[in-house]
Backbone bond lengths (Angstrom), bond angles and torsions (degrees), N, CA, C in turn:
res aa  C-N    CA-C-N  psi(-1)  N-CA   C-N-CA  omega(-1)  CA-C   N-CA-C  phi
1 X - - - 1.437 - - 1.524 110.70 -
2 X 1.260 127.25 -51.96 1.374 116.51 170.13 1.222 128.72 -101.58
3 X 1.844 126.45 30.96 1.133 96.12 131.45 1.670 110.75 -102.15
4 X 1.415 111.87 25.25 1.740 90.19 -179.06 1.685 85.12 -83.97
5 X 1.661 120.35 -46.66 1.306 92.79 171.62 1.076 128.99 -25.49
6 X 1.616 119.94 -67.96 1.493 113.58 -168.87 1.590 139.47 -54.23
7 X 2.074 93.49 -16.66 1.291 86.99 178.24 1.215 117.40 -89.76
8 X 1.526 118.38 -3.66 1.418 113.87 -168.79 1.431 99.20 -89.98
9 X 1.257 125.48 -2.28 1.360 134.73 168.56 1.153 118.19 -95.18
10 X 1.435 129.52 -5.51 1.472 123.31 -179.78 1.469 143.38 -83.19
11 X 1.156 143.20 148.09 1.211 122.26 -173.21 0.928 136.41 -43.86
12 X 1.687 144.73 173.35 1.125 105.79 155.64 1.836 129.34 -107.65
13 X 1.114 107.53 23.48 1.396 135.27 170.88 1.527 120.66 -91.06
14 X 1.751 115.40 27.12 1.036 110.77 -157.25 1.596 107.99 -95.82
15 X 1.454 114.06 120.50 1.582 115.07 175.95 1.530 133.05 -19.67
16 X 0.683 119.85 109.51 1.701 125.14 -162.76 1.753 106.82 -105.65
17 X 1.396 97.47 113.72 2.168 88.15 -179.33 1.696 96.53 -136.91
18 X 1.226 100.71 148.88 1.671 119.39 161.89 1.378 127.29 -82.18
19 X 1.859 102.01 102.15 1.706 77.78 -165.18 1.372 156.13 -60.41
20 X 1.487 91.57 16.42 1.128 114.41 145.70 1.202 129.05 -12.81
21 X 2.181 79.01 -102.78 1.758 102.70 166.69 1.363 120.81 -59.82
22 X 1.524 135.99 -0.34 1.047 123.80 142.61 1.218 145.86 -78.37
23 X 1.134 130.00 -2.16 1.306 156.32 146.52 1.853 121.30 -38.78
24 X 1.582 70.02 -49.27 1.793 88.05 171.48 1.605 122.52 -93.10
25 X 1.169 109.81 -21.72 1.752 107.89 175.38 1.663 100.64 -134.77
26 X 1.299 103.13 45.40 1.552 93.44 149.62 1.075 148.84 -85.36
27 X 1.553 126.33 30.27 1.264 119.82 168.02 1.845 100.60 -116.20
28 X 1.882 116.63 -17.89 1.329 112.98 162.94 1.342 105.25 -70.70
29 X 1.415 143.69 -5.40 1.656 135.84 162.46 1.392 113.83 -72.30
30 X 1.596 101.31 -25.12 1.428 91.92 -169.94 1.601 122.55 -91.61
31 X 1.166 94.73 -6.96 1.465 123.95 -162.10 1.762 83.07 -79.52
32 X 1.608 100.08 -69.16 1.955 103.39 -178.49 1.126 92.50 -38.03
33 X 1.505 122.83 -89.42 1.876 126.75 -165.65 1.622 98.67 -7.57
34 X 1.159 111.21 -62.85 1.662 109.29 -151.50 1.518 116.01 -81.62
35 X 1.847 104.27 -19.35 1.413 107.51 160.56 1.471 107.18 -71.49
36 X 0.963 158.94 27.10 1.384 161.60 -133.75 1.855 127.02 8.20
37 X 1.588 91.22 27.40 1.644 80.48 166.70 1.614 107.61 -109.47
38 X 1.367 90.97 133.26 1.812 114.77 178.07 1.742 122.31 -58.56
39 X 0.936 124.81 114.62 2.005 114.13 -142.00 1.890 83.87 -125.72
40 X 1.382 111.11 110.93 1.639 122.61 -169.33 1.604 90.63 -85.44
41 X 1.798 110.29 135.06 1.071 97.33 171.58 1.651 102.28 -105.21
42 X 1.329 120.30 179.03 1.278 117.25 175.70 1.343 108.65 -146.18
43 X 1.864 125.08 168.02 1.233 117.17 -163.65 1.931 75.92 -150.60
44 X 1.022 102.05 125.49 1.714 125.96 173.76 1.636 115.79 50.21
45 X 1.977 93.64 28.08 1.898 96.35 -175.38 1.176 100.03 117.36
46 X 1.658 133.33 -31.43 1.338 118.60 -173.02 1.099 127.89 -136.10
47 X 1.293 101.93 149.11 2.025 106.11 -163.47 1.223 113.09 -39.23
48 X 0.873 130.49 150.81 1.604 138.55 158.55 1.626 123.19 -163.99
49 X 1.352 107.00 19.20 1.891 107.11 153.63 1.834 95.44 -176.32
50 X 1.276 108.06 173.98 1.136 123.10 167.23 1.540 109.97 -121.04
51 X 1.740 106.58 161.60 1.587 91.37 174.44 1.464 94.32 -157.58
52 X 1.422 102.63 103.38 1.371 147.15 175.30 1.533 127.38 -69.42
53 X 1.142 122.95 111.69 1.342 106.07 159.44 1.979 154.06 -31.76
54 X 1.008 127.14 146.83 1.608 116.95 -150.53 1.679 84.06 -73.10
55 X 1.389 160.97 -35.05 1.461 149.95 152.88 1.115 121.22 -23.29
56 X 1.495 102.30 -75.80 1.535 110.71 158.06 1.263 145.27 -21.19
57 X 1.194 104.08 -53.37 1.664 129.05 -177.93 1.597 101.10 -67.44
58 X 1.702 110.18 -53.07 1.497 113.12 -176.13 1.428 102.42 -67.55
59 X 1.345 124.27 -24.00 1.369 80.11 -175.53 1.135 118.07 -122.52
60 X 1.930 120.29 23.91 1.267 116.28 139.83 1.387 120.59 -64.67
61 X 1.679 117.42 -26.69 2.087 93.05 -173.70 1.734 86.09 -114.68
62 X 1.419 131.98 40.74 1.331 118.57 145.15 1.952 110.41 -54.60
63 X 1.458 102.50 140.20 1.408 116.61 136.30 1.103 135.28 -21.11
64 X 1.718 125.16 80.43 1.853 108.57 -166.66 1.760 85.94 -79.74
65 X 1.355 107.32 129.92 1.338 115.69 156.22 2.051 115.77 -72.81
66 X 1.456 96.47 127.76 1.513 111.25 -171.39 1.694 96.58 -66.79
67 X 1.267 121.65 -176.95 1.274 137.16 -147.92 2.241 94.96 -100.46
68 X 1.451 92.43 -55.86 1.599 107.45 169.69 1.972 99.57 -44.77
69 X 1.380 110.50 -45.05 1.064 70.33 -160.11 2.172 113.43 -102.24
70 X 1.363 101.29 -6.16 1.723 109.91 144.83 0.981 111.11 -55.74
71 X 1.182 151.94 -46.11 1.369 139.41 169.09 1.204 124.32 -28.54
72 X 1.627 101.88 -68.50 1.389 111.60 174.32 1.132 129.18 -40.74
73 X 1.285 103.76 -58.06 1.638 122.65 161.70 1.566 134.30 -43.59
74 X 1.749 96.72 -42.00 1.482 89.39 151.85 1.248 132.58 -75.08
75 X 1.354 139.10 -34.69 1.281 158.15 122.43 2.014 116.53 23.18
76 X 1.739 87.48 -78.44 1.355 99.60 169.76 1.434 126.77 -64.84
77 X 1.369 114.47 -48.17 1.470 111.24 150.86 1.624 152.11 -62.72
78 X 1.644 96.28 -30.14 1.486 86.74 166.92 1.841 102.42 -108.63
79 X 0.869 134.29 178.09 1.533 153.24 156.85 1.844 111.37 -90.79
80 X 1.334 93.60 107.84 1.914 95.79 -177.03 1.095 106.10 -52.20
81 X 1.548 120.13 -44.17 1.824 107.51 -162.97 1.615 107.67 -84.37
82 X 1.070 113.23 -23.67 1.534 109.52 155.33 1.168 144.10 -52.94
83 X 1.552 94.12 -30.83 2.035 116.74 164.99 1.284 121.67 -116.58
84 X 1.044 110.66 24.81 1.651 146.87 143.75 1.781 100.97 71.77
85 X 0.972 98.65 34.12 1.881 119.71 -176.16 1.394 105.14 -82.60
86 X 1.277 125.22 94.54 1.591 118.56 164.57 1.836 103.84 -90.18
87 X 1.522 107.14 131.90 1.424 103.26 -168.58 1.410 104.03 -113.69
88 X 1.347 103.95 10.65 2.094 98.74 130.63 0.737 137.05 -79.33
89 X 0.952 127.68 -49.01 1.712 136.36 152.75 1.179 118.48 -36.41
90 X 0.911 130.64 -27.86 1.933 149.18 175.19 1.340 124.71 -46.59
91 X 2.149 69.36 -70.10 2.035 103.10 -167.53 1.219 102.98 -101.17
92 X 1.319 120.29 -33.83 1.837 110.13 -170.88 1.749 105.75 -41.08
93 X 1.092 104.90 145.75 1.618 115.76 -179.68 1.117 105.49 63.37
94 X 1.108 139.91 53.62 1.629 119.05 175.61 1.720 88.28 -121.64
95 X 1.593 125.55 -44.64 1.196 118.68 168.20 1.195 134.83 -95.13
96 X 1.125 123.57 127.41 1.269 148.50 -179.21 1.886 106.29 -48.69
97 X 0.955 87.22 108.90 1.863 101.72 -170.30 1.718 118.63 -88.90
98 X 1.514 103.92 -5.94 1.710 121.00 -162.33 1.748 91.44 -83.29
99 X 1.462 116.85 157.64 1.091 140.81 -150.08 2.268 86.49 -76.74
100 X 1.013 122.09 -39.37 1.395 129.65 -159.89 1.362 128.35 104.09
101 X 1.033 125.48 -145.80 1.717 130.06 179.08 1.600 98.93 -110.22
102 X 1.412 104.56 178.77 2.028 100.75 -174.41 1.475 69.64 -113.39
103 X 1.452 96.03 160.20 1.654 109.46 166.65 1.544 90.23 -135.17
104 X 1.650 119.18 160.83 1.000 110.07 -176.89 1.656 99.33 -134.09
105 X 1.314 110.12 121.21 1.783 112.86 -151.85 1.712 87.92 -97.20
């Protein structure tokens, strides 16, 4: 899942090697990786891994923190009436209060 993220996010100038030729200049790949360019390896023409820098890597499989729980976090740190945030005014209407549809199980 995240590297298909990453590739649909990637440049399009992204280093292309046979692992082959990586075999043979792998420590100038690693060197790119860590300058932050993403170096595609391939096996008979076609992709089959990326090799990313140790930044990179963290912060494709970081923890996305959900919204509930930034909230909180903003919450505890700032003071609403101090940052002039009324969170009725915010949230009122945002949920739908009506009974729903019948489903019939």
């Amino acid at each position: 899942m995240y590297i298909e993220m990453y590739m649909r996010e990637m440049p399009p100038m992204v280093r292309r090697r046979s692992i082959a030729e990586a075999r043979n200049s792998l420590p100038t790949l690693v060197r790119e990786a860590e300058a932050g360019h993403a170096v595609e390896l391939t096996r008979r023409g076609e992709p089959v891994a990326i090799l990313v820098g140790r930044r990179e890597f963290e912060q494709l499989v970081a923890r996305r923190r959900g919204f509930a729980e930034l909230y909180d976090s903003f919450r505890r740190e700032f003071d609403l009436v101090e940052v002039n945030i009324d969170p009725a005014a915010v949230f009122d209407g945002l949920r739908d209060d009506t009974r729903g549809r019948d489903v019939a199980l």
